[in-house]
Backbone as CSV, one residue per row, in Angstrom:
resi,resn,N_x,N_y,N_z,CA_x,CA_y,CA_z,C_x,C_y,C_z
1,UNK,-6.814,-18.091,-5.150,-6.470,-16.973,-5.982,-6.623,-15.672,-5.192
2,UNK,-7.862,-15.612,-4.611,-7.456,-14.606,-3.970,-6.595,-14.197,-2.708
3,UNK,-6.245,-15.230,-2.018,-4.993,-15.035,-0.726,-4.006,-14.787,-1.431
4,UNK,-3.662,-15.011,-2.847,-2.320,-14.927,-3.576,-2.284,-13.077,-3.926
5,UNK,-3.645,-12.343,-4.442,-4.161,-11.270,-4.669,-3.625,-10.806,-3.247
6,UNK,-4.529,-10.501,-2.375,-4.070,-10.063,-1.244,-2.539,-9.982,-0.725
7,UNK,-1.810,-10.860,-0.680,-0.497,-11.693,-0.309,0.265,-10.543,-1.584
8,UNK,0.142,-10.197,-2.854,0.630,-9.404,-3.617,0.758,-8.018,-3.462
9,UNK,-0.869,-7.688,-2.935,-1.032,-6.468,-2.809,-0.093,-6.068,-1.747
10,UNK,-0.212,-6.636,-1.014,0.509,-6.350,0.535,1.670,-6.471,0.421
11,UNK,2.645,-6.926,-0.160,4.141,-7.094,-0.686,4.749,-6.040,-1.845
12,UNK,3.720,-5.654,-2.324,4.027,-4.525,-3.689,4.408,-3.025,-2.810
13,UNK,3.943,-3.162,-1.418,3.898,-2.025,-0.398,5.548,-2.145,0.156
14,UNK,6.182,-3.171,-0.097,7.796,-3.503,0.385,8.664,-2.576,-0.085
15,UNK,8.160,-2.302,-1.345,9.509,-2.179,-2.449,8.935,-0.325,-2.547
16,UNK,8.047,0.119,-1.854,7.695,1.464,-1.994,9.331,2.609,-1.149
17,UNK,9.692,3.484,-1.862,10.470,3.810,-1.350,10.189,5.707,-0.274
18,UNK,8.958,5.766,-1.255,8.506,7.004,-0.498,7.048,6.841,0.324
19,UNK,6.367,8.190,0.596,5.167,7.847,1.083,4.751,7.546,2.421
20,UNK,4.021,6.899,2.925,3.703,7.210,4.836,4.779,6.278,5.243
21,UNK,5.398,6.479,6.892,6.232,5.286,7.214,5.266,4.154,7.237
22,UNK,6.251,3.403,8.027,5.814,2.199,8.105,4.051,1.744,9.347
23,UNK,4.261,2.763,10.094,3.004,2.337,11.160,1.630,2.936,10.506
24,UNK,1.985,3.917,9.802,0.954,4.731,9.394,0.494,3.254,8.138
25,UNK,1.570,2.877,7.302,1.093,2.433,6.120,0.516,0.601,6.360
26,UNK,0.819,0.169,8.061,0.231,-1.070,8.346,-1.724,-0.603,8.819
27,UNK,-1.347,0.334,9.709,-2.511,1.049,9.570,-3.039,1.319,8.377
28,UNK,-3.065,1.685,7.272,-3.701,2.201,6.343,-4.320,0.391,5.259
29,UNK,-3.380,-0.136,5.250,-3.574,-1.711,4.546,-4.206,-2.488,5.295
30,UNK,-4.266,-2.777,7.058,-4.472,-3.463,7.760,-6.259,-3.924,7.586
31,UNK,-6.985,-3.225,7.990,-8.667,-2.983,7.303,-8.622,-3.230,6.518
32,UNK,-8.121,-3.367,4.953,-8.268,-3.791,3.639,-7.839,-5.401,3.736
33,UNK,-6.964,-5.522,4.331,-6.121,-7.040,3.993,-7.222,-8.190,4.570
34,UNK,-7.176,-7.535,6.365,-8.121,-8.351,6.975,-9.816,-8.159,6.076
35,UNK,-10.246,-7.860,5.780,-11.116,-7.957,5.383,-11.353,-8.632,3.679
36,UNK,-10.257,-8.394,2.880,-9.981,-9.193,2.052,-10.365,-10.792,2.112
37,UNK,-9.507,-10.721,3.259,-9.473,-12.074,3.773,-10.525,-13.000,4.449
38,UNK,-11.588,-12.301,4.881,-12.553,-12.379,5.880,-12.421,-13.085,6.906
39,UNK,-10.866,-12.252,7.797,-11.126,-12.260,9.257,-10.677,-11.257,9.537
40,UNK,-11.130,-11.581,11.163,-10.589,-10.097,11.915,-9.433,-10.093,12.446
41,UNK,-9.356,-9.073,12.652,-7.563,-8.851,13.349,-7.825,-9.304,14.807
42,UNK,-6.016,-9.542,14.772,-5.866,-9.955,16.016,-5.453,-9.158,17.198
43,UNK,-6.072,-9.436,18.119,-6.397,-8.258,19.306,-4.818,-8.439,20.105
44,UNK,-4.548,-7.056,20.025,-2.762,-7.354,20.930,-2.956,-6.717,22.341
């Protein structure tokens, strides 16, 4: 239930038509999601 929560939240951000672009707004979700999730991001 909650990967489905997360997996929602993060998709409801698709259909946004205004608001930060896109790098700013992976940045801004990225810390919330991964941690949702309890792991860490992946190092690029």
């Amino acid at each position: 239930m909650l990967v489905h929560a997360c997996i929602g939240a993060i998709r409801s951000t698709l259909f946004l038509r205004t608001g930060p672009d896109q790098h700013r707004l992976v940045g801004l979700l990225g810390g919330p999601a991964h941690g949702l999730l309890g792991v860490d991001p992946v190092r690029r």
